[in-house]
Backbone as CSV, one residue per row, in Angstrom:
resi,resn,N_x,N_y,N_z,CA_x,CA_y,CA_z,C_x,C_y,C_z
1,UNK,119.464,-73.484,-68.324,118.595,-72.897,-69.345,117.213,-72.588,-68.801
2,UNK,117.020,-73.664,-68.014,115.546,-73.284,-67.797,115.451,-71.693,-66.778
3,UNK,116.492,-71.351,-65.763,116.661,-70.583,-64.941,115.708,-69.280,-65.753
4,UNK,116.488,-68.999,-66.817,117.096,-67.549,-67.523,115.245,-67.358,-67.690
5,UNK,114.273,-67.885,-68.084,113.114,-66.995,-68.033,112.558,-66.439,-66.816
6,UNK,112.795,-67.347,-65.605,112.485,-66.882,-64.230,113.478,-65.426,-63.762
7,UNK,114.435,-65.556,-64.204,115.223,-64.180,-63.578,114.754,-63.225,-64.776
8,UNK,114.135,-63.256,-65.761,114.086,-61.874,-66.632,112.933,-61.719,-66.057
9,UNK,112.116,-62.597,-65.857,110.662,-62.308,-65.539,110.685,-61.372,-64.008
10,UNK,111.630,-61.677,-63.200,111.895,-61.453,-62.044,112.931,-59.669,-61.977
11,UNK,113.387,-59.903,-62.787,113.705,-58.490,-63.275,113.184,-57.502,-63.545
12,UNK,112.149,-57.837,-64.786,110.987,-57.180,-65.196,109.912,-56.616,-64.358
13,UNK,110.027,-57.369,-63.171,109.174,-57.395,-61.777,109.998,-56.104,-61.392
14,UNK,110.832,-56.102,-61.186,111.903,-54.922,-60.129,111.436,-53.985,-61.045
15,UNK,112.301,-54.026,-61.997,111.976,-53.106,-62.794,110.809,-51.992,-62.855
16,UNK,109.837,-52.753,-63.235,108.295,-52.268,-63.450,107.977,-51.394,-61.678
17,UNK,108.443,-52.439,-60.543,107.754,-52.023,-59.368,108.406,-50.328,-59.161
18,UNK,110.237,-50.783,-59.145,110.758,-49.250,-59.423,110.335,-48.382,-60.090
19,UNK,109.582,-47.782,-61.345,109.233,-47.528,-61.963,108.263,-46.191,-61.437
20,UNK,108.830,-44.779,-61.744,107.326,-44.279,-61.254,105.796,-44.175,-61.386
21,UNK,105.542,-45.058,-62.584,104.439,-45.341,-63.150,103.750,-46.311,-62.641
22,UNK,104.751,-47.617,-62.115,104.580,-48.391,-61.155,103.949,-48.341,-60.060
23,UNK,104.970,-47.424,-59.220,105.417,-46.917,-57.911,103.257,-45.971,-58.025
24,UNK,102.937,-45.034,-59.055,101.896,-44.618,-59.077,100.835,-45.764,-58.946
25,UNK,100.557,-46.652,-59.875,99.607,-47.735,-60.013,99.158,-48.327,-58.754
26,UNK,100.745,-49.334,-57.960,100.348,-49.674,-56.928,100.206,-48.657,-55.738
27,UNK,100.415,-47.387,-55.301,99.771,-46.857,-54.858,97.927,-46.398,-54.638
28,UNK,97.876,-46.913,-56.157,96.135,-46.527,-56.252,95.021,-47.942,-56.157
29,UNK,95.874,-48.718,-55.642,95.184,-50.457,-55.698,94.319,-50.325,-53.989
30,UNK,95.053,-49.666,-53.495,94.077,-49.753,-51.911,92.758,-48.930,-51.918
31,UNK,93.601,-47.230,-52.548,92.269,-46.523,-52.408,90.938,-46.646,-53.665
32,UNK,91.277,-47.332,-54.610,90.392,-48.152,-55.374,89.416,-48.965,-54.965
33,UNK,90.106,-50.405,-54.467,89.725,-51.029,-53.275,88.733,-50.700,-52.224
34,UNK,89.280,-49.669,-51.598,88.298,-49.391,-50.822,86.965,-48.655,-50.880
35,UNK,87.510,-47.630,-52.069,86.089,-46.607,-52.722,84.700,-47.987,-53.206
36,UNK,85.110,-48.953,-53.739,84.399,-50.148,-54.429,84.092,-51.128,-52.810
37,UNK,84.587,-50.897,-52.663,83.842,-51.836,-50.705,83.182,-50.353,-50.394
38,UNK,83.430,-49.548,-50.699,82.812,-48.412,-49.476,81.134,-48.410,-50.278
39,UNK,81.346,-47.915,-51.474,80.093,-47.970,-52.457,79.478,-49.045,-52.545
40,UNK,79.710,-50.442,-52.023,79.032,-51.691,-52.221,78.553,-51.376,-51.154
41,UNK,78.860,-51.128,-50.058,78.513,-51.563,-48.655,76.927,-49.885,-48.812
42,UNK,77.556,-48.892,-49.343,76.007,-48.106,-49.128,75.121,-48.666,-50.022
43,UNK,75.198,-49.020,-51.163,74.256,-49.395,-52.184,73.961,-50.935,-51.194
44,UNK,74.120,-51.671,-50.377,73.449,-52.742,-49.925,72.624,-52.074,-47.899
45,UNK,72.518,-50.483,-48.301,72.442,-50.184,-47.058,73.301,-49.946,-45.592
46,UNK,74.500,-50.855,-45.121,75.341,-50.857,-44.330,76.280,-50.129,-43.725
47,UNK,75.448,-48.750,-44.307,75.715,-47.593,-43.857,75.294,-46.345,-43.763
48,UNK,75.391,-45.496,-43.122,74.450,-44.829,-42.665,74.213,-43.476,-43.904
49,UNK,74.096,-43.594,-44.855,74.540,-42.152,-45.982,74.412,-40.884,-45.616
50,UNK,73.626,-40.103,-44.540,74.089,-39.106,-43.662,75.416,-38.862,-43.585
51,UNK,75.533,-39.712,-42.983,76.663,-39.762,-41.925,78.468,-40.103,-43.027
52,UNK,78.089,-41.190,-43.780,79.498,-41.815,-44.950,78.662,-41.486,-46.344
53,UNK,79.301,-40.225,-46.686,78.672,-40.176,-48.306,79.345,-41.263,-49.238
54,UNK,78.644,-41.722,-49.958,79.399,-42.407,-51.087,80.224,-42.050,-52.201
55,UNK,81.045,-42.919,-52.609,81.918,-42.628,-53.573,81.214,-41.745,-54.398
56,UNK,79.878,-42.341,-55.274,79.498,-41.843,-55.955,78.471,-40.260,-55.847
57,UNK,78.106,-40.514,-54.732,77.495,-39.003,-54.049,78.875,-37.662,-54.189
58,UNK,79.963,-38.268,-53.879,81.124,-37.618,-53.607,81.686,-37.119,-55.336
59,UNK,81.633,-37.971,-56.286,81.638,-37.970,-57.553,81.078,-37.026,-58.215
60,UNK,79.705,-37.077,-57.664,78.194,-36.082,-57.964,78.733,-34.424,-57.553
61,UNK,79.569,-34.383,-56.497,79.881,-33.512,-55.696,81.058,-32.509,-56.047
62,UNK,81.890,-33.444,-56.938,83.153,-32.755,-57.437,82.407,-32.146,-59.282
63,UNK,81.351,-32.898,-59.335,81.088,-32.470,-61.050,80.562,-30.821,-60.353
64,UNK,79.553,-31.266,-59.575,78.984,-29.571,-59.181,79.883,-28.200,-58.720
65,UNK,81.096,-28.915,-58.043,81.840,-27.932,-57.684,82.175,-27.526,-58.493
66,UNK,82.786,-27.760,-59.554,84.026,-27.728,-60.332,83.203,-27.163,-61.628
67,UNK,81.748,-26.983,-61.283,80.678,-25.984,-62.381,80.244,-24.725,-61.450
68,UNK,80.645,-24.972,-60.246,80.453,-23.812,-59.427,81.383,-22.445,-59.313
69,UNK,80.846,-21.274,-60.211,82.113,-19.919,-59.798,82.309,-19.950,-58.535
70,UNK,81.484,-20.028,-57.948,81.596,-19.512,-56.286,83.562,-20.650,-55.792
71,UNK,83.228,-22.122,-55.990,84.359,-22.640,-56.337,85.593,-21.732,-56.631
72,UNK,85.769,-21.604,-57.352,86.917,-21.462,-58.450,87.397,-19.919,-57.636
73,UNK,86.437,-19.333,-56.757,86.754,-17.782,-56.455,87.303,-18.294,-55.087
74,UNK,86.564,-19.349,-54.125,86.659,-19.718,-53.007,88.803,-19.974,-53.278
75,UNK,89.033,-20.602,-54.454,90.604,-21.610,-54.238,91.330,-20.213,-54.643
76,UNK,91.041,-19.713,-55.571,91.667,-18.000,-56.128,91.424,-17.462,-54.770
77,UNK,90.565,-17.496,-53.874,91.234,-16.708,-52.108,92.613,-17.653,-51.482
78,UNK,92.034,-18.360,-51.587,92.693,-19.514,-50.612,94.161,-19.336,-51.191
79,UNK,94.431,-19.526,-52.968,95.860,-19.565,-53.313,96.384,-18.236,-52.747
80,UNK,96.034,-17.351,-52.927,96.629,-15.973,-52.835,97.174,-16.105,-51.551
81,UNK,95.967,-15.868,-50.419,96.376,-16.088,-49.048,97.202,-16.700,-48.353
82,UNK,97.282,-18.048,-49.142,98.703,-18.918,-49.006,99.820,-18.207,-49.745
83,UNK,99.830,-18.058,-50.435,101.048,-17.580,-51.455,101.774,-16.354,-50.698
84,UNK,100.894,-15.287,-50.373,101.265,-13.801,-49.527,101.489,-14.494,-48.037
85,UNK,101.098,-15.282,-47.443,101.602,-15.840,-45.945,102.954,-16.135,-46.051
86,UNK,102.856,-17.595,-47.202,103.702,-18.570,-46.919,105.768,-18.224,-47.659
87,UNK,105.492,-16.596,-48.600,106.323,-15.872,-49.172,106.975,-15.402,-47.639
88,UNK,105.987,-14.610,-47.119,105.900,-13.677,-45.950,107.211,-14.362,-44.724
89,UNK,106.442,-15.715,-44.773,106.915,-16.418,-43.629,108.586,-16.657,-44.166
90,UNK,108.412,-17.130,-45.125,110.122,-17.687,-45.949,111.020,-16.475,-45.583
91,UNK,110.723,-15.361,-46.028,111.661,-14.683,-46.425,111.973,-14.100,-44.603
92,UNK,110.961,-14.263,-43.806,111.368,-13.934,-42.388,112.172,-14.908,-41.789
93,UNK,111.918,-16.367,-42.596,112.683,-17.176,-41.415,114.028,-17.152,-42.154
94,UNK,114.165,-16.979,-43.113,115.894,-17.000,-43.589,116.427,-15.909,-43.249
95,UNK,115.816,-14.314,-43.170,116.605,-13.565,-42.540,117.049,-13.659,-41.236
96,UNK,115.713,-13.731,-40.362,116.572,-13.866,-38.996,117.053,-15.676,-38.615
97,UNK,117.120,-16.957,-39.363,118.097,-17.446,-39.505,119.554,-17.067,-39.997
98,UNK,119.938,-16.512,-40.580,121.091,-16.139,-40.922,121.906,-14.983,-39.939
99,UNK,120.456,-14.265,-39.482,121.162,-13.319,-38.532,121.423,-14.043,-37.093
100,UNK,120.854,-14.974,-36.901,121.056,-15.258,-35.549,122.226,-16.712,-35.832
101,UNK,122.801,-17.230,-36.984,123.708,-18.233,-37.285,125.608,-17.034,-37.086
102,UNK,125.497,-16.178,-37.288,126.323,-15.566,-37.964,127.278,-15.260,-36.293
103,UNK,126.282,-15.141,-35.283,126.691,-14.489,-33.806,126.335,-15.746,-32.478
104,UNK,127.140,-16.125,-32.270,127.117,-17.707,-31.217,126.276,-16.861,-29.760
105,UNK,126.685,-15.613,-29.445,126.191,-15.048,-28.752,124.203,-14.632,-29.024
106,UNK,124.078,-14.474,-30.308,122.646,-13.820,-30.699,122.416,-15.294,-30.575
107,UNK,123.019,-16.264,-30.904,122.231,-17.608,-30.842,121.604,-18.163,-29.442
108,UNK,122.916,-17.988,-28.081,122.455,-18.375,-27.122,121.368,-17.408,-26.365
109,UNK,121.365,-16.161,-26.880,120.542,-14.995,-26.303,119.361,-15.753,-26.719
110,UNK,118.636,-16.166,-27.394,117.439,-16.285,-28.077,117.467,-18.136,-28.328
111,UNK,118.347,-18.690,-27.782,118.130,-20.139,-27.762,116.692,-20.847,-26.797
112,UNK,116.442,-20.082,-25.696,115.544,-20.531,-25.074,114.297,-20.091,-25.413
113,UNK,113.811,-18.972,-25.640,112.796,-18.624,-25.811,112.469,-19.088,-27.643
114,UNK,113.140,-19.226,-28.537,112.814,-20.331,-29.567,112.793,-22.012,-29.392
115,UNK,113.168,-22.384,-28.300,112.847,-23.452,-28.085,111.811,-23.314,-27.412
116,UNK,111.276,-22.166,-26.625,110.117,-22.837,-26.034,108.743,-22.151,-26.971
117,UNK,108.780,-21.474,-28.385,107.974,-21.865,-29.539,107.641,-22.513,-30.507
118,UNK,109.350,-23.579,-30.043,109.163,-24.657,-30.632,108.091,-25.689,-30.100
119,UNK,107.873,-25.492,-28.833,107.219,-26.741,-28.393,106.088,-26.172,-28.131
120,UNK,105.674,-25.210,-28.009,104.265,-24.364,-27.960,103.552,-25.187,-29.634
121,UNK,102.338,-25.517,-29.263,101.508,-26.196,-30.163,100.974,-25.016,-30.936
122,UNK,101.252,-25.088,-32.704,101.515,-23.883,-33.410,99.671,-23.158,-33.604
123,UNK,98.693,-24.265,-33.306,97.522,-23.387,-33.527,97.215,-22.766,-32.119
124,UNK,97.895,-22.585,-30.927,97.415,-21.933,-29.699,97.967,-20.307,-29.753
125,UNK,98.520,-19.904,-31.291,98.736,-18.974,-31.517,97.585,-18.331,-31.814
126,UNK,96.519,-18.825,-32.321,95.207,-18.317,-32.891,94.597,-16.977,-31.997
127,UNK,94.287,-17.441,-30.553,93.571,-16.614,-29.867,94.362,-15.064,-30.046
128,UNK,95.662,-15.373,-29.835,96.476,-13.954,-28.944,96.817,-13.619,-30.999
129,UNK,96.886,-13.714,-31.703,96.826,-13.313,-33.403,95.826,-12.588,-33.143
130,UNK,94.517,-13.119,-32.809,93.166,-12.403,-33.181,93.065,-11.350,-32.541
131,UNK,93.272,-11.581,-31.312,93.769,-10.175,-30.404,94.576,-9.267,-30.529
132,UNK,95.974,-9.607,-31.298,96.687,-8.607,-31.594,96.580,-8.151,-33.018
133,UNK,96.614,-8.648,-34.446,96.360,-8.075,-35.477,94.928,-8.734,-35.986
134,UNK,93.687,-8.776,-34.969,92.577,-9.510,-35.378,92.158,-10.687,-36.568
135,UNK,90.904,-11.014,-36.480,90.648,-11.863,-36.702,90.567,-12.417,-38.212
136,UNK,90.458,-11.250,-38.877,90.111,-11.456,-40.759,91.413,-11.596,-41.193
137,UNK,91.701,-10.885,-42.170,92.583,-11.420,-43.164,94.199,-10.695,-42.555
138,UNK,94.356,-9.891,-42.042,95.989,-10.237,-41.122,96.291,-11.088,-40.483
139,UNK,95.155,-11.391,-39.632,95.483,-12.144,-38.693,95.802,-14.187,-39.124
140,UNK,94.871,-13.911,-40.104,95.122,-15.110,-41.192,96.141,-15.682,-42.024
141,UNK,96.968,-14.178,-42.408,98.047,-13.975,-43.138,98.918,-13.827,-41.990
142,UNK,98.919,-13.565,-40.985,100.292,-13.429,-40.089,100.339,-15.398,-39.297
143,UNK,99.295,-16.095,-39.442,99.282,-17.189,-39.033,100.161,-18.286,-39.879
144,UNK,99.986,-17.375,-41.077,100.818,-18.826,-42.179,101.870,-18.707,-42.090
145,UNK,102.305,-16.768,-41.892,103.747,-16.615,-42.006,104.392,-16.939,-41.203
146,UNK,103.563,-17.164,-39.628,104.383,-17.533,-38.464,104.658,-18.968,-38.093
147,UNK,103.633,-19.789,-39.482,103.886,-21.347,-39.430,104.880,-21.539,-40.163
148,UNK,104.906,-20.868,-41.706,105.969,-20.986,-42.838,107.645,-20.862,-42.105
149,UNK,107.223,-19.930,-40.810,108.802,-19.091,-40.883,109.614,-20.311,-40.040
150,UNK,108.531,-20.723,-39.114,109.833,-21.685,-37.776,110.497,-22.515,-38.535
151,UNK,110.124,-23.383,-39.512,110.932,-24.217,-40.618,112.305,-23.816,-40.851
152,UNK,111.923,-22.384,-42.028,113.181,-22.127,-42.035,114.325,-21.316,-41.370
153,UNK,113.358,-21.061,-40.679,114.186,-20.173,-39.428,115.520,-21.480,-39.151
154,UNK,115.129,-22.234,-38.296,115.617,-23.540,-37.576,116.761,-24.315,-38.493
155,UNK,116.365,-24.419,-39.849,116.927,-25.370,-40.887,117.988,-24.533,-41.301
156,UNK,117.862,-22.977,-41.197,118.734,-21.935,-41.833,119.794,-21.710,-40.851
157,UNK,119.471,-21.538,-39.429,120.975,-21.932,-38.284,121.315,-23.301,-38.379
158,UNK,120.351,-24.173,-38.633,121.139,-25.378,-38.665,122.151,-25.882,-39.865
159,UNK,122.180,-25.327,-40.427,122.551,-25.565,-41.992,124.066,-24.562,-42.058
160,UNK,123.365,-23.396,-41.594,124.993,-22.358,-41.186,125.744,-22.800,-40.199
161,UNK,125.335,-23.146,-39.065,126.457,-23.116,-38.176,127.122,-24.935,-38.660
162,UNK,126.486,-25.941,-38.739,126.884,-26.967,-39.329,128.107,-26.880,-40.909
163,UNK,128.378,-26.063,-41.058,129.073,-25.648,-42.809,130.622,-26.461,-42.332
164,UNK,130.176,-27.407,-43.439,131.624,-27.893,-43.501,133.451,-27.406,-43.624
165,UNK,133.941,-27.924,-42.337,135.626,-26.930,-42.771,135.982,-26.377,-43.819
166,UNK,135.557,-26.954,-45.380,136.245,-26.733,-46.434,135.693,-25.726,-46.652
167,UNK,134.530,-25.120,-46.156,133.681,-23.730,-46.632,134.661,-22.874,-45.404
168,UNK,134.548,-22.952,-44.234,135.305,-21.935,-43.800,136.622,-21.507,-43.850
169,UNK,137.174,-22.857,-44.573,138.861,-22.944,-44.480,138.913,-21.554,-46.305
170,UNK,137.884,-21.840,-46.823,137.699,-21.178,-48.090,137.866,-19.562,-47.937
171,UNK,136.676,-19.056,-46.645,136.462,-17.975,-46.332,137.852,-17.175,-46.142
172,UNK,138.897,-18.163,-44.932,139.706,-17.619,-44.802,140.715,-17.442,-45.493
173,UNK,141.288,-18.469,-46.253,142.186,-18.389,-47.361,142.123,-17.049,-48.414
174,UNK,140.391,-16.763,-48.384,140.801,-15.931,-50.082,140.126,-14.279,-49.276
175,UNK,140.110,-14.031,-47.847,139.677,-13.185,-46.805,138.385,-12.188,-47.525
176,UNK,137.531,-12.929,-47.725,136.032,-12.662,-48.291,135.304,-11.507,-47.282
177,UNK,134.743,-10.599,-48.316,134.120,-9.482,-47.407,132.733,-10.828,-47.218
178,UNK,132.170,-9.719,-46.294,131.122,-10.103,-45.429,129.750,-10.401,-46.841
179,UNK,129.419,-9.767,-47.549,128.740,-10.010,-48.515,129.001,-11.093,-49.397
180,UNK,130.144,-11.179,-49.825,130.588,-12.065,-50.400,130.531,-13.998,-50.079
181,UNK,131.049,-13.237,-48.952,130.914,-15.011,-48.113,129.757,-14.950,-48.016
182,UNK,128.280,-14.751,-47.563,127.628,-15.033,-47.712,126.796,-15.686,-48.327
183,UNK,127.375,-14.636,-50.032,126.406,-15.019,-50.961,127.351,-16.650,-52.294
184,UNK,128.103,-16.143,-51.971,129.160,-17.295,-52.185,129.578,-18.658,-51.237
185,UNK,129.528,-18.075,-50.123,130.213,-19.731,-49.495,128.985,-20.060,-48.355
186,UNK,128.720,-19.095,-47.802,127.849,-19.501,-46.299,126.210,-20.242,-47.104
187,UNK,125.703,-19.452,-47.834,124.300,-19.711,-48.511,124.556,-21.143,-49.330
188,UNK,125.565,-21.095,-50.080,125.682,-22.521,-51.034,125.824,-23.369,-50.074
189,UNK,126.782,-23.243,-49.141,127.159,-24.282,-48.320,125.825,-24.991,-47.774
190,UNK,124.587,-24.014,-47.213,123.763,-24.501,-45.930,122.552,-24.515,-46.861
191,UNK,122.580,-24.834,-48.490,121.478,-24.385,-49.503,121.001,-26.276,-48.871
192,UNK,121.275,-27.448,-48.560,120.402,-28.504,-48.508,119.683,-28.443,-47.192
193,UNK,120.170,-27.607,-45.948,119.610,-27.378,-45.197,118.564,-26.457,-45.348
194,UNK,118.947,-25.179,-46.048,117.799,-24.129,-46.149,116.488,-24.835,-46.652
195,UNK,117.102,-25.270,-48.139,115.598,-25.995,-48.870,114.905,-26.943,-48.454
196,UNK,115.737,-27.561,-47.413,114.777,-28.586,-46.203,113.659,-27.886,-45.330
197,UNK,113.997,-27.157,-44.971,113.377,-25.689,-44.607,112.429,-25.086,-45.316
198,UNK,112.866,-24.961,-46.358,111.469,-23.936,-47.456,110.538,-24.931,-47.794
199,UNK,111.278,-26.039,-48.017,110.070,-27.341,-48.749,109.116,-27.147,-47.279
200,UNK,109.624,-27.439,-46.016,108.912,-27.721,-45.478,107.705,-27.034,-44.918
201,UNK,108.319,-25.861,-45.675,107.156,-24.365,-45.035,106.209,-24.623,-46.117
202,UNK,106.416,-24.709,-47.080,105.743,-25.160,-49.053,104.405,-25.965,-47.806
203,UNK,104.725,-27.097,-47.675,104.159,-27.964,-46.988,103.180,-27.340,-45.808
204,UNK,103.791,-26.776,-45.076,103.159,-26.374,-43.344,102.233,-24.967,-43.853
205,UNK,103.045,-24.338,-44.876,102.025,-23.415,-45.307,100.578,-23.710,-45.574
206,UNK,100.379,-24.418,-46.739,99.375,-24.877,-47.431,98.113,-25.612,-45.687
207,UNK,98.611,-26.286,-45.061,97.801,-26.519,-43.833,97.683,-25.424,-43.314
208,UNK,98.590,-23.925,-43.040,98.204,-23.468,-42.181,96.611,-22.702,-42.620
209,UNK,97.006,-22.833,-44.091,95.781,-21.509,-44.640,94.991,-22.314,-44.911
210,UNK,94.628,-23.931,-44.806,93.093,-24.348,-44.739,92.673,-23.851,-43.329
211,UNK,93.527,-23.998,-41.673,93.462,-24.044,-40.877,92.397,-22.810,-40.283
212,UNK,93.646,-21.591,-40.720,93.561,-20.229,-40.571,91.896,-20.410,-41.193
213,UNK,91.244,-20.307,-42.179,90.161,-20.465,-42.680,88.824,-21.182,-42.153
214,UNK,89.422,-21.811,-41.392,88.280,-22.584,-40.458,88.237,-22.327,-39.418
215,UNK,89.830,-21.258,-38.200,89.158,-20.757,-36.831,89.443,-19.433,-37.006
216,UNK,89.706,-18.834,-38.118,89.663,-17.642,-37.909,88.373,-16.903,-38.601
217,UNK,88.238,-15.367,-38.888,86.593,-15.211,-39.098,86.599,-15.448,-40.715
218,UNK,84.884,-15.985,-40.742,85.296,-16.377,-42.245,84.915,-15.437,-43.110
219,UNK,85.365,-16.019,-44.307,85.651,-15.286,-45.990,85.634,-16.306,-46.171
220,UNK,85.755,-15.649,-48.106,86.171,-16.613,-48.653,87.494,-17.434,-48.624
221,UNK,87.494,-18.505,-49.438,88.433,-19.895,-49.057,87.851,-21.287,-48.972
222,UNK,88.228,-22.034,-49.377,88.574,-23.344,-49.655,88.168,-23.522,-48.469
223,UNK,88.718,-23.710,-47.091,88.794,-24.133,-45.839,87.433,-23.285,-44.810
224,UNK,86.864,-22.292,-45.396,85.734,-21.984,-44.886,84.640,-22.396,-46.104
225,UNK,84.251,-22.852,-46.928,83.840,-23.973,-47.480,83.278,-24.982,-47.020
226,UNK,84.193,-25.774,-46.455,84.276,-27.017,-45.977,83.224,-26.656,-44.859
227,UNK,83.880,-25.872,-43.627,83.222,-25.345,-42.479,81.651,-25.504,-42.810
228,UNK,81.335,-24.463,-43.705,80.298,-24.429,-44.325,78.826,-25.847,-44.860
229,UNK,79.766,-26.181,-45.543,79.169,-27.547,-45.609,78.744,-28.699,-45.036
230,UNK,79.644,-28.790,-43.658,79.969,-29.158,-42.756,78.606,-28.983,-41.842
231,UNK,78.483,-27.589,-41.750,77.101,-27.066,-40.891,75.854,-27.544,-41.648
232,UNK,76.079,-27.588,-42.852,75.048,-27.944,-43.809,74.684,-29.272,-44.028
233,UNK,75.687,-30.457,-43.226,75.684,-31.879,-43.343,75.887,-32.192,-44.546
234,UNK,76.213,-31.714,-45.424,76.506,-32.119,-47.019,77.757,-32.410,-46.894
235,UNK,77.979,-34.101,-46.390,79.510,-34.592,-46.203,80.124,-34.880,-47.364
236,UNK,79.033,-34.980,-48.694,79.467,-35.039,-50.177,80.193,-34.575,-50.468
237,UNK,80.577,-32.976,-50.107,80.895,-31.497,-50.736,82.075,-31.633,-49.942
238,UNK,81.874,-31.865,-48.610,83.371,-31.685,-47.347,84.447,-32.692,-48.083
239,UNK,84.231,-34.290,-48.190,84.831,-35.175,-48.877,85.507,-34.434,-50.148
240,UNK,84.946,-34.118,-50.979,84.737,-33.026,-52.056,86.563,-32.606,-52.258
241,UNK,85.878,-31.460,-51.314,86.933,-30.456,-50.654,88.337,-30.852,-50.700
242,UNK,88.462,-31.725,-49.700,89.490,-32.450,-48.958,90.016,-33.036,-49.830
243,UNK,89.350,-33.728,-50.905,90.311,-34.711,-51.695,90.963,-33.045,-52.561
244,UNK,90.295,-32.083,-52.868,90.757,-31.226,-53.796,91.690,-30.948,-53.051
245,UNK,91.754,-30.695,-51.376,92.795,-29.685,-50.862,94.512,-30.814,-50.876
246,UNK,93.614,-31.995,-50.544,95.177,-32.870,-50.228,95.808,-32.927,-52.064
247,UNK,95.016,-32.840,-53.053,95.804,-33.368,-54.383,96.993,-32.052,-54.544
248,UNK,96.002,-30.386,-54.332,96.905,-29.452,-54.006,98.511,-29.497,-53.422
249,UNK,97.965,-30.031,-51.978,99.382,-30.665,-51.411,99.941,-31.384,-51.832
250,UNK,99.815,-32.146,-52.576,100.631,-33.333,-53.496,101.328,-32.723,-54.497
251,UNK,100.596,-31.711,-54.878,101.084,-30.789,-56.530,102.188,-29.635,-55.683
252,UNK,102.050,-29.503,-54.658,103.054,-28.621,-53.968,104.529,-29.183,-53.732
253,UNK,103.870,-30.134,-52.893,105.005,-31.489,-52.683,105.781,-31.782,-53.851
254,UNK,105.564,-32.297,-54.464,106.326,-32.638,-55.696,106.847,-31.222,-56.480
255,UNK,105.998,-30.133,-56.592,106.712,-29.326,-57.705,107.706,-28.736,-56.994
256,UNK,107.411,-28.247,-55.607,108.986,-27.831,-54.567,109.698,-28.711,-54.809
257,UNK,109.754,-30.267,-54.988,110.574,-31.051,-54.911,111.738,-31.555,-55.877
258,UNK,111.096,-30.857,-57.253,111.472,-30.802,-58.691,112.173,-29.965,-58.417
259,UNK,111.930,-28.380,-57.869,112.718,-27.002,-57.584,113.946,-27.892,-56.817
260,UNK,113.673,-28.388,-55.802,114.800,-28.392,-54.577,115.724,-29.561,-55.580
261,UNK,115.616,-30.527,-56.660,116.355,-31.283,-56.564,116.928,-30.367,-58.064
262,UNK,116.546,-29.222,-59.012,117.377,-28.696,-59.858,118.009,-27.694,-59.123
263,UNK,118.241,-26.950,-58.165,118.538,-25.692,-57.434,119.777,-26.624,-56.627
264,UNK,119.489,-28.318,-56.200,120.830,-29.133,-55.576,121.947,-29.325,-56.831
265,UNK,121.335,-30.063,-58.224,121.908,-30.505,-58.795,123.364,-30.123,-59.057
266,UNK,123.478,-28.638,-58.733,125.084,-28.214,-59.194,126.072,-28.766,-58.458
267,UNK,125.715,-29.198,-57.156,126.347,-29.720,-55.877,127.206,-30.944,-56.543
268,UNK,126.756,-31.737,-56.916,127.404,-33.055,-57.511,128.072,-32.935,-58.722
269,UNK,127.778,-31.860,-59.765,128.214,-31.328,-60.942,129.627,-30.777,-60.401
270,UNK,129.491,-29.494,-59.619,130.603,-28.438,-59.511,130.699,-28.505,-57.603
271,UNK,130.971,-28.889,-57.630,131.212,-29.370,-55.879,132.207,-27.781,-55.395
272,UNK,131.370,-27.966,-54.355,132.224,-26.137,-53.929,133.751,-26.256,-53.457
């Protein structure tokens, strides 16, 4: 008898920790934590406020932005620019994924020289971009698309040529034109690979166009902003920034992630 309150209590524990409300809470116990040591430690001096703005300087910093048009026009560049890159990039890396999954030959033709852009470090593209479709806003927009695309380029042969027997044993049984299989067996089949792929461009996008914004020439944007401020020592405003740009990524993260897990769901429903 006595057991039974310790295991509900202990339940209630699981429970609650599983919980995404939970799972939210204790996530926010460190960076709480630390904002309240960081702000004790400037308000007793022990740091240099130049140099570590405070919580509350930083606080001061998001009320002004967020009353600032200049703001609100800076993230209205920034979304667009991402949005027209990171479209740009998707829809390039699934085509020529699919075209180069489809031919074992187009694969090994072009196996080496995509592996060796795989390992090429993706911002040493910057210089020879600026040089070839310059420095402003193509060259900005061809940077996201060429970060967005390797994702799914990669995830989209990997996903096709990986297709389980029962998809090809399918193809052949019911002798599917070329359109057909595609859009019916090859695409459903390699859809957890592809969207591994798109999420991840969702993701690589959104960095490339703070990136693009800070070495390429500036405009407006979010990420020449920062730059900005930066020169200006107003680490208030940069802090600012950053927390706005990473919550972005979080709101990306998750809402692709909502997409990718209703766009899976039929998989377990109606199994191909």
């Amino acid at each position: 008898m006595n057991t039974r309150p310790g295991i509900a209590r202990g339940l209630v524990r699981r429970s609650w920790h599983g919980s995404r409300t939970g799972t939210i809470l204790l996530g926010l116990v460190f960076p709480v934590a630390f904002c309240i040591a960081w702000q004790q430690a400037a308000n007793a001096g022990l740091v240099n406020a130049s140099l570590w703005a405070s919580p509350s300087t930083v606080a001061s910093a998001v009320v002004t932005q967020l009353g600032d048009p200049q703001f609100w026009l800076d993230w209205a560049s920034s979304l667009t620019r991402y949005f027209e890159g990171t479209l740009l990039g998707i829809a390039i890396g699934l085509a020529a994924g699919i075209a180069l999954s489809r031919s074992k030959l187009v694969r090994d033709l072009f196996a080496l020289p995509l592996d060796a852009v795989k390992a090429v470090p993706i911002f040493t593209w910057i210089p020879l971009l600026s040089v070839w479709v310059g420095s402003g806003e193509p060259g900005k927009i061809t940077f996201i698309a060429l970060v967005a695309m390797l994702p799914v380029l990669f995830n989209t042969v990997s996903g096709v040529v990986s297709l389980e027997p029962r998809h090809l044993e399918l193809i052949k049984l019911y002798n599917l034109g070329r359109l057909t299989r595609l859009t019916r067996v090859v695409l459903p089949g390699a859809a957890p690979s592809i969207l591994s792929g798109v999420h991840q461009a969702v993701l690589f996008g959104w960095l490339a166009t703070i990136g693009a914004e800070q070495l390429f020439e500036a405009g407006n944007g979010i990420g020449t902003n920062i730059t900005g401020f930066r020169q200006l020592y107003e680490l208030n405003f940069v802090i600012a920034d950053m927390l706005a740009i990473g919550l972005a990524g979080i709101a990306l993260d998750l809402g692709f992630g909502r997409i990718e897990f209703l766009l899976l769901r039929w998989r377990e429903d109606h199994p191909v």
